[in-house]
C-alpha positions, 0 to 999 in steps of 0.5 A: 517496459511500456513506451510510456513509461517514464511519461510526466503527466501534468508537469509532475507525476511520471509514470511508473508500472502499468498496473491495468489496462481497459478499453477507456484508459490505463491505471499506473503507478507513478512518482509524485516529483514535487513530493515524492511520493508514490501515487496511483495515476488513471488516464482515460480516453473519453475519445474512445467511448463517446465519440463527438461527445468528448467536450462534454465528458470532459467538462463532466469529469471536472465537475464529477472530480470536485464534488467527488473531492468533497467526500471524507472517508477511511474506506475512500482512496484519496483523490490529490488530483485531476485534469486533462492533458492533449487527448486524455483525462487523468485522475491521481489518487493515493497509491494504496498498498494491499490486494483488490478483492478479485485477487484476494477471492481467487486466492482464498477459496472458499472465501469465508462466510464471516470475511465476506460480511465483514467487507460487505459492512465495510463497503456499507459504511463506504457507500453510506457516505458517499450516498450522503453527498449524494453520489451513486458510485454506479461501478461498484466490484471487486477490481475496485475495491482494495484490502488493505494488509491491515484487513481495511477495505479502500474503494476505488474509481468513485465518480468515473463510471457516471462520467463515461456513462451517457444520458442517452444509452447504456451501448456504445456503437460496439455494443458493449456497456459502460460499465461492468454487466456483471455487477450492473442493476436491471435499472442501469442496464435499461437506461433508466434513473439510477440511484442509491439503490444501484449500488445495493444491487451491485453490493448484493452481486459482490457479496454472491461472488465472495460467498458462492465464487462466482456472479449470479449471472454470466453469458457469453455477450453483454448482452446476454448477461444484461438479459439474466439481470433483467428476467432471471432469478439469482441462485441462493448461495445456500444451496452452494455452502449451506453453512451460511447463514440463513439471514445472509443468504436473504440479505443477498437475495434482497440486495438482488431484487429486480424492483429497486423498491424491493431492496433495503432502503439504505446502505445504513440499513444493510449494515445492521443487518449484517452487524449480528453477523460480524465476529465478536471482538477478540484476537485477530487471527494474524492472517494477511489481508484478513477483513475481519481484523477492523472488527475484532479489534476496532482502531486497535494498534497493528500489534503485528508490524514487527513482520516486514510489510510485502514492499509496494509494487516496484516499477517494471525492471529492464532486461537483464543486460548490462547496459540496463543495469548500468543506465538504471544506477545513473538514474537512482544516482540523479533521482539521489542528487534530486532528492526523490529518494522513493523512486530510487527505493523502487528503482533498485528494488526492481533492477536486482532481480535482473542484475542477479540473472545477469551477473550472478546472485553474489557477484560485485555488481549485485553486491554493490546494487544490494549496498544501495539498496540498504542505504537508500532504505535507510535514508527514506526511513524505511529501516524494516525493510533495510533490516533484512538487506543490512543482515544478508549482506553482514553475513555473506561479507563475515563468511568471505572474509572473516566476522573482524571484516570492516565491511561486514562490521559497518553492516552490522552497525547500521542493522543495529541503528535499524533496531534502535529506531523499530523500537527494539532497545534489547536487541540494539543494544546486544548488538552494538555491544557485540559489535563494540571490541572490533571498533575498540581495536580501531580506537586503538589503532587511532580511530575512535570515532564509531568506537565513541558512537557505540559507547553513546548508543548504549548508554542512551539505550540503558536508559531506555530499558530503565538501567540508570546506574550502568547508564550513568557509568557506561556515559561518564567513562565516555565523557572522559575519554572524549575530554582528554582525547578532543578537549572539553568543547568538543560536541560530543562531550557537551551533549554527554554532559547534558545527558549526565546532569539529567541524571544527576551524575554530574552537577555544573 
């Protein structure tokens, strides 16, 4: 684990996980405390690029970072907060869940034709705003761009790279640009003015990569890329896969023009080129990450959702020891009593894997761990996740010490809450009525509490799936229980008579 782990940056945000590392700063994951929620932190040291001109970068970023905040946009990562702290500049962004399109490439080869058009006219729309305000992104690539599971495509790092460029040089004394030679125009790369049109030419190079897998130009040096950008041609990515189609292959070649003037005019004019290429609307194919599916289906509902989305990043657990698993439930306990109840989501997600290499997989310690775990899912509302958790530990519990066992009865309770509130009445209810003649044995053992709780669920859940009848009966034999039982002010029996004269079964 990083030293800086656990760092609070601004009186606020405390770093979580590394999640990238360059040579002007570090992007990590972090914990919002004022809100609790999960963000995205980059901290740069202009220091180390610059050199006697920090003061002035400084007062660039904080401008850059203002008009940046202006833009409004989908496909734009939020920017909540800026500043400096000592040495450092730091920009908090929303935390956005997903692949960056340089993992997502390399992990779909070929990438297909019709996935690289739709991220391109995503991007199109992206740079189509932001060139509006006006602003050049000047950074665009794969690293900073972000596919949603939802197929949607995220920018990222808008207004950093203009504020870690200078006006006098693209070098630094290293030798090394500002920026990323892979992806930067001729014009960027000699100094000259870049506009709108920079970022088409990056565009084009993005768009060779996912159609060909790789860059038009490489080299073994900065400079010896900057040089292909300037004097060679880019190799048509038809004589790689000629399946694509001719007009996507020109629109590429255009975007990588050496003259800016020889480019399309616009993002907005890229876009309409690359429209008679988007698929049709129709059936999402399910696939994850598939950029496609904004277009198929435009600001459809995620019909998909009953599958549990990949949990986000969680911080980098300790070593598997004792004293780290033992340090780690103190601090879920005290981010518990604080209320920040994400970061003690992530925490136990993180530490069980090294708690089952320490302890073993099905050993007290992990046990007790995975129990947290499912209930600190619930109390931040995040039943899809808990869901799968509540059953694992229902059944290993029934397989130990019997299906009547109180431990594995309470896990299956809460899997059936977990139900009730994803929208699954049927099978909530299967479940609670399952689950209700153990809890009747307690009732007669003189505990009717959950017995009670169960009995009203399903009521409210007959309702649900359109059953009045059984409703209003299961509801009135509950009514009459918990009268002669507590009496007739007791709150349940308030509540299960407004229920009741709702329907009609009851009347004042």
């Amino acid at each position: 684990m990083s030293a800086e782990a656990g760092r609070v940056v601004a009186g606020r945000y405390e770093l979580a996980t590394l999640i990238g590392q360059g040579g002007m700063g570090q992007v990590w994951t972090a914990y919002d405390q004022r809100l609790d929620r999960r963000v995205a932190v980059k901290l740069l040291r202009p220091d180390k690029v610059a050199g006697q001109e920090t003061d002035e970068l400084r007062r660039r970023f904080a401008r850059e970072c203002r008009v940046t905040a202006q833009v409004d946009h989908p496909g734009l990562v939020t920017v909540h907060d800026a500043g400096s702290e000592g040495e450092e500049l730091f920009l908090v962004m929303q935390y956005v869940d997903g692949a960056d399109l340089s993992d997502h490439l390399a992990e779909h080869d070929p990438y297909p034709w019709q996935w690289a058009v739709a991220v391109a006219a995503q991007l199109c729309a992206v740079l189509s705003a932001v060139h509006s305000v006006p602003i050049v992104h000047r950074d665009l690539k794969p690293r900073n761009v972000m596919v949603r599971p939802d197929g949607t495509v995220t920018v990222l790092d808008l207004g950093v790279a203009s504020v870690m460029d200078t006006d006098t040089t693209r070098l630094t004394h290293t030798g090394s640009p500002i920026g990323s030679p892979a992806y930067m125009a001729p014009e960027q790369a000699m100094g000259g003015a870049v506009g709108p049109y920079t970022d088409l030419y990056a565009l084009g190079v993005l768009m060779h990569e996912l159609l060909s897998g790789d860059v038009p130009f490489t080299g073994s040096t900065a400079l010896g890329v900057l040089h292909r950008h300037l004097y060679e041609p880019p190799l048509p990515v038809r004589r790689l896969r000629p399946e694509i189609p001719e007009a996507l292959e020109s629109l590429v070649l255009r975007l990588l023009a050496k003259d800016p003037q020889h480019r399309p005019a616009s993002a907005q004019e890229v876009y309409e080129h690359l429209v008679p290429l988007l698929p049709a609307r129709g059936t999402p194919t399910g696939a994850p990450l598939d950029p496609t599916r904004p277009f198929l289906r435009p600001f459809a509902p995620w019909p998909d959702r009953a599958r549990p989305p990949a949990p986000p990043p969680a911080p980098v657990a300790p070593a598997a020891g004792t004293a780290d698993v033992a340090g780690a439930v103190d601090e879920v306990k005290r981010l518990l009593g604080e209320g920040r109840i994400t970061q003690a989501v992530d925490i136990l997600g993180a530490i069980l894997p090294a708690a089952a290499q320490q302890h073993g997989e099905h050993s007290p310690v992990v046990r007790t761990l995975r129990k947290q775990y499912a209930a600190t899912l619930m109390d931040d509302g995040q039943y899809r996740r808990a869901l799968p958790e509540l059953r694992r530990l229902a059944e290993e519990r029934a397989a130990e010490a019997g299906t009547a066992d109180p431990q594995s009865l309470r896990h299956r309770y809460e899997s059936a809450q977990c139900l009730e509130q994803l929208g699954d009445p049927s099978a909530a209810l299967a479940e609670y009525r399952a689950l209700l003649p153990h809890y009747e044995n307690q009732y007669a053992a003189g505990d009717p509490d959950v017995a009670f709780d169960i009995r009203r669920r399903i009521g409210h859940l007959l309702l649900a799936l359109g059953d009045r009848a059984a409703a209003g009966d299961t509801l009135v034999r509950l009514l009459h229980e918990v009268e002669r039982l507590y009496g007739p002010g007791h709150p349940l029996a308030d509540e299960l008579r407004r229920t009741l004269q709702w329907l009609g079964q009851v009347r004042r």
